[in-house]
C-alpha positions as YAML, in Angstrom:
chain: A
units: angstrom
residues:
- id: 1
  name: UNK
  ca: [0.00, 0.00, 0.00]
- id: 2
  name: UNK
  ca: [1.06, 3.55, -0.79]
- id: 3
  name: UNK
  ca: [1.95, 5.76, 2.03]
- id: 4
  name: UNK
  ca: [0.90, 8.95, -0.70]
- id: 5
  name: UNK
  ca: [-2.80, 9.94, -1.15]
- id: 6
  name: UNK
  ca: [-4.70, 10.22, -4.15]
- id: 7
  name: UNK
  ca: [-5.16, 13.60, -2.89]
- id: 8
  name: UNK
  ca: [-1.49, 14.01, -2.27]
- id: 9
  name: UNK
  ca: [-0.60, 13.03, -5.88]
- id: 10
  name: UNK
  ca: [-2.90, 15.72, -7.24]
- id: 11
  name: UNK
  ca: [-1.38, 18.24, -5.18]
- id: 12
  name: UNK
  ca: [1.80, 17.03, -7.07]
- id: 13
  name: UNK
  ca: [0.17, 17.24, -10.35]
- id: 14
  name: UNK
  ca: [-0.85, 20.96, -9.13]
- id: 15
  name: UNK
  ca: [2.24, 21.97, -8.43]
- id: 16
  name: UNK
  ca: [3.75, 20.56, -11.38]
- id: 17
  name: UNK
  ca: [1.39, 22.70, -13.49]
- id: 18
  name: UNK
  ca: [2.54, 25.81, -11.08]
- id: 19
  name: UNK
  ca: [5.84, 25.02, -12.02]
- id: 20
  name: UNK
  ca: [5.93, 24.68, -15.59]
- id: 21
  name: UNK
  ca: [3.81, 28.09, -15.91]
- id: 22
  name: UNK
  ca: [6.35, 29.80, -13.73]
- id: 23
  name: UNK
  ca: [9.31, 28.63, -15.66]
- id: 24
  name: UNK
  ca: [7.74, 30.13, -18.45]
- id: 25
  name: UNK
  ca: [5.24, 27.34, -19.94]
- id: 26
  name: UNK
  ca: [6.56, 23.49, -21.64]
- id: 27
  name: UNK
  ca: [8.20, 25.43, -24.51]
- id: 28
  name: UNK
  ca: [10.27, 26.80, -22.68]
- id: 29
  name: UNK
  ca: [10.96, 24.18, -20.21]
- id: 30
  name: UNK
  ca: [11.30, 21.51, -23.13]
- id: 31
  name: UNK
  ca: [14.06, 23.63, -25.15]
- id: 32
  name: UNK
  ca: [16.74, 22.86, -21.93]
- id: 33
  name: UNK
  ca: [15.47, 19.93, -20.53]
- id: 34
  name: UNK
  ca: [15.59, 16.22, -21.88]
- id: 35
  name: UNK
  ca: [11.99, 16.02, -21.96]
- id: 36
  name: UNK
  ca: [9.82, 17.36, -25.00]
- id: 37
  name: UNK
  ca: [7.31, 19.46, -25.18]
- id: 38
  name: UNK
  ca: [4.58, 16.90, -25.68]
- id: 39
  name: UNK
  ca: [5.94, 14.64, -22.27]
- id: 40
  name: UNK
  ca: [6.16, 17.84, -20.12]
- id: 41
  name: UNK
  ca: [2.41, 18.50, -20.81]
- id: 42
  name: UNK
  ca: [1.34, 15.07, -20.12]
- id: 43
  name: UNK
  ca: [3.04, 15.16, -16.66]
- id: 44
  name: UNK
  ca: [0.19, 17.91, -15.65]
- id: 45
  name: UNK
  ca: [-2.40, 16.09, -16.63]
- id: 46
  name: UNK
  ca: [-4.68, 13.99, -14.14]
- id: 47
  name: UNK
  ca: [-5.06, 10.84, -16.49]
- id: 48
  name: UNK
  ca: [-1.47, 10.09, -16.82]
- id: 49
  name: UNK
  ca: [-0.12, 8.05, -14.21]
- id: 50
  name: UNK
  ca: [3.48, 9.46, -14.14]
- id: 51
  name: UNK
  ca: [5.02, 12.21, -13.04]
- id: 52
  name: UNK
  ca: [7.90, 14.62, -13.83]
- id: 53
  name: UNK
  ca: [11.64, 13.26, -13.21]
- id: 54
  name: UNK
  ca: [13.58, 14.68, -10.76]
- id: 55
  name: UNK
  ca: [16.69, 16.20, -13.03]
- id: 56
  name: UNK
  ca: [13.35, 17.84, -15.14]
- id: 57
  name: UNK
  ca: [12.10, 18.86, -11.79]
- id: 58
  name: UNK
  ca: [15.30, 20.79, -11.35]
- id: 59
  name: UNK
  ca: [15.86, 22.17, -14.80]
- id: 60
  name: UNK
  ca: [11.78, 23.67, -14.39]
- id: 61
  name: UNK
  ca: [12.54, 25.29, -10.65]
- id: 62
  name: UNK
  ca: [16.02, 26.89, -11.85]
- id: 63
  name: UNK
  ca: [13.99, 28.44, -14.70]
- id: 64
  name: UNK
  ca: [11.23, 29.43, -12.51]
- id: 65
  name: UNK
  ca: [13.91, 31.19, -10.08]
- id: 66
  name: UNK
  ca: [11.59, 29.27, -7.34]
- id: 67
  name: UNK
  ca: [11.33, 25.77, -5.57]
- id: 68
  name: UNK
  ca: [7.57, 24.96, -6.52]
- id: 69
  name: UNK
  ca: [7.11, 21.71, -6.42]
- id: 70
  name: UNK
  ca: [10.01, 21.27, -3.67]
- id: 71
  name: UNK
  ca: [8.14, 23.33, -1.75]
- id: 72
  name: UNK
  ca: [5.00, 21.56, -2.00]
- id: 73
  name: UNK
  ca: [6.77, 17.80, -1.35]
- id: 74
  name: UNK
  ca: [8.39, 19.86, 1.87]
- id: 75
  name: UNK
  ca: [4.78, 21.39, 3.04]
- id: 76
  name: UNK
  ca: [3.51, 17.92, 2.62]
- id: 77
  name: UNK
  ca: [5.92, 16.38, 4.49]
- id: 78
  name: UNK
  ca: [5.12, 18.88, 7.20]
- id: 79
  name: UNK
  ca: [8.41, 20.84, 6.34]
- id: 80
  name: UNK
  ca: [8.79, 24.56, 5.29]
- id: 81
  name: UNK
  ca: [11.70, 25.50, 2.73]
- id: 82
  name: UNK
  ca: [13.63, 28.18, 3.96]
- id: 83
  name: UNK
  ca: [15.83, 30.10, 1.65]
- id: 84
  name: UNK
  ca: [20.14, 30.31, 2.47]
- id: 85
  name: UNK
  ca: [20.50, 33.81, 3.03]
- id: 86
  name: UNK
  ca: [22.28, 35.87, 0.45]
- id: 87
  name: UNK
  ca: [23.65, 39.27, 0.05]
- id: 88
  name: UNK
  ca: [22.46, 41.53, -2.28]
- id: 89
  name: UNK
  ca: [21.28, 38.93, -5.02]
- id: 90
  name: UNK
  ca: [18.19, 39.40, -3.56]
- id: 91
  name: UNK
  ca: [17.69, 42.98, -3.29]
- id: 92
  name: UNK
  ca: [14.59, 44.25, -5.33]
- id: 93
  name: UNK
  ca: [15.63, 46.39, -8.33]
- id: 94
  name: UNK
  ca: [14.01, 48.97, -10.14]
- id: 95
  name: UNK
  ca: [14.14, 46.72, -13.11]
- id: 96
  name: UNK
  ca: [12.04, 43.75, -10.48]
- id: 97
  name: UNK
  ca: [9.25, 47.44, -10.69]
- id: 98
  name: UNK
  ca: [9.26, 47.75, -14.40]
- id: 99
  name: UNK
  ca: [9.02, 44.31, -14.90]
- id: 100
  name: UNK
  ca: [5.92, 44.02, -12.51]
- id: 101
  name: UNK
  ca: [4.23, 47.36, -13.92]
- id: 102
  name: UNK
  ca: [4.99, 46.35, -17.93]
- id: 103
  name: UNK
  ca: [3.39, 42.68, -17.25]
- id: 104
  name: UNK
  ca: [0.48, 44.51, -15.59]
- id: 105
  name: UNK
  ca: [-0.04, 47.06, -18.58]
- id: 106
  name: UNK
  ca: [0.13, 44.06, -20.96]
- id: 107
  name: UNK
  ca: [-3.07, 42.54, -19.08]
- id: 108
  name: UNK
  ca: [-4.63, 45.38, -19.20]
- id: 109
  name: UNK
  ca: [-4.20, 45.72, -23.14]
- id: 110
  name: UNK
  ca: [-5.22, 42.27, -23.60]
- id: 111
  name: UNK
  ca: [-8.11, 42.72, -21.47]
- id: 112
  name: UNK
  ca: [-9.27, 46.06, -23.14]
- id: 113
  name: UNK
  ca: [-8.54, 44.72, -26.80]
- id: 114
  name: UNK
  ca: [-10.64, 41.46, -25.87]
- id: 115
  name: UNK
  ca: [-13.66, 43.51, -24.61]
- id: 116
  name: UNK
  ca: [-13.35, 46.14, -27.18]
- id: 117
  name: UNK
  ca: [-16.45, 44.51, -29.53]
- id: 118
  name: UNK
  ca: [-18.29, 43.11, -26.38]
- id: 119
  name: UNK
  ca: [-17.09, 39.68, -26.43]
- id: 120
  name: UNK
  ca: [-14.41, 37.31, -26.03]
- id: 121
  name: UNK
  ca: [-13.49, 34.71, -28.09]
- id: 122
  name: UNK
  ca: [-11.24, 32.09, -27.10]
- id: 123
  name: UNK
  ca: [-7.98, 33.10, -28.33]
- id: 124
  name: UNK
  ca: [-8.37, 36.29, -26.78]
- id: 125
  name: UNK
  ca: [-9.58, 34.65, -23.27]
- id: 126
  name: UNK
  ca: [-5.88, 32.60, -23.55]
- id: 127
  name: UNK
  ca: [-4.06, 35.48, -24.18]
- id: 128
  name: UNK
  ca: [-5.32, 37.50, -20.91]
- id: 129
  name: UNK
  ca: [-4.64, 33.80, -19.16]
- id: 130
  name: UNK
  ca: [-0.88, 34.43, -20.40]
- id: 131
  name: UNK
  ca: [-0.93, 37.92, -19.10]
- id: 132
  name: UNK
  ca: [-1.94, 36.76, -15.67]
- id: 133
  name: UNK
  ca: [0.23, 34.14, -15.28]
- id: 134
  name: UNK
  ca: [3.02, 36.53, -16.56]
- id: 135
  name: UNK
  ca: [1.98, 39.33, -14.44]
- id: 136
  name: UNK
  ca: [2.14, 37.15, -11.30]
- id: 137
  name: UNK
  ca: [5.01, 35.49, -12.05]
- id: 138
  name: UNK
  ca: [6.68, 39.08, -12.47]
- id: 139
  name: UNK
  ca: [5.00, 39.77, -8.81]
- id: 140
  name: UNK
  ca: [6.23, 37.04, -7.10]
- id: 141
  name: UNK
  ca: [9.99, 38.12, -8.73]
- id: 142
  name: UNK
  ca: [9.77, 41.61, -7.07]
- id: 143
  name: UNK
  ca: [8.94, 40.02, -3.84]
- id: 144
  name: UNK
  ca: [10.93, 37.44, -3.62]
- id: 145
  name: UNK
  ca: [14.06, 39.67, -4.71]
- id: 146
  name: UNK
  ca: [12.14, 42.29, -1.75]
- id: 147
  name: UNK
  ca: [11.96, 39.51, 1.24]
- id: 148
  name: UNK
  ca: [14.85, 37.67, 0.24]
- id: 149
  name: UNK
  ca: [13.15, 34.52, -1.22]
- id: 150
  name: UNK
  ca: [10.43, 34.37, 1.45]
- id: 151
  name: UNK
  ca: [6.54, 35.08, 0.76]
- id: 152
  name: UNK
  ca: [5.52, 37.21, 4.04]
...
């Protein structure tokens, strides 16, 4: 018998979906990793049994600049990741602002030009998605670089 959860291996799947959008989505992730583009996205989804290697695990978390699904194995475990402390690596940047404020004023374009006629068609619903996930991931940057790595 398993000593992991149904529940448990979701949360895995969940966090491997996390992951992969932080990192910058399975294009990305695929052009330096071992794993193509096609295997990455099958490791999200709920129907297929396996999940993503551990060297792929690495390769995604290095190019999100966070420990997401280490994080979520740690918090399951009943542990809490707690980042080395660095020097001024981690100090937020004007550049960590701009980044923040242009991914912001990107979702808003998207979201004007996709209710400019009243009505959004697919396409345009995926590309305010995008500009979410890029805005946050642009958020979490600044404040990680701002707290040092920790989410206060």
């Amino acid at each position: 018998m398993r000593p992991s959860t149904e529940h448990d291996r979701a949360r895995l799947k969940a966090s491997t979906r996390a992951a992969i959008i932080a990192a910058g989505k399975a294009k990305q992730l695929a052009a330096c990793s071992r794993v193509n583009e096609p295997q990455i996205s099958r490791y999200v989804g709920g129907d297929y049994p396996d999940f993503m290697p551990l060297d792929v695990i690495l390769d995604c978390e290095l190019l999100a600049g966070q420990p997401v699904m280490t994080a979520a194995l740690a918090d399951m475990l009943g542990y809490r990741l707690v980042p080395i402390a660095g020097g001024d690596e981690t100090s937020l940047t004007l550049d960590h602002v701009l980044d923040a404020v242009n991914a912001v004023g990107e979702l808003l374009r998207a979201f004007r030009d996709g209710h400019s006629d009243g009505h959004l068609d697919e396409a345009e619903r995926r590309e305010i998605t995008n500009c979410f996930n890029e805005s946050m991931k642009s958020l979490q940057d600044g404040l990680r670089a701002h707290t040092g790595g920790t989410f206060r």
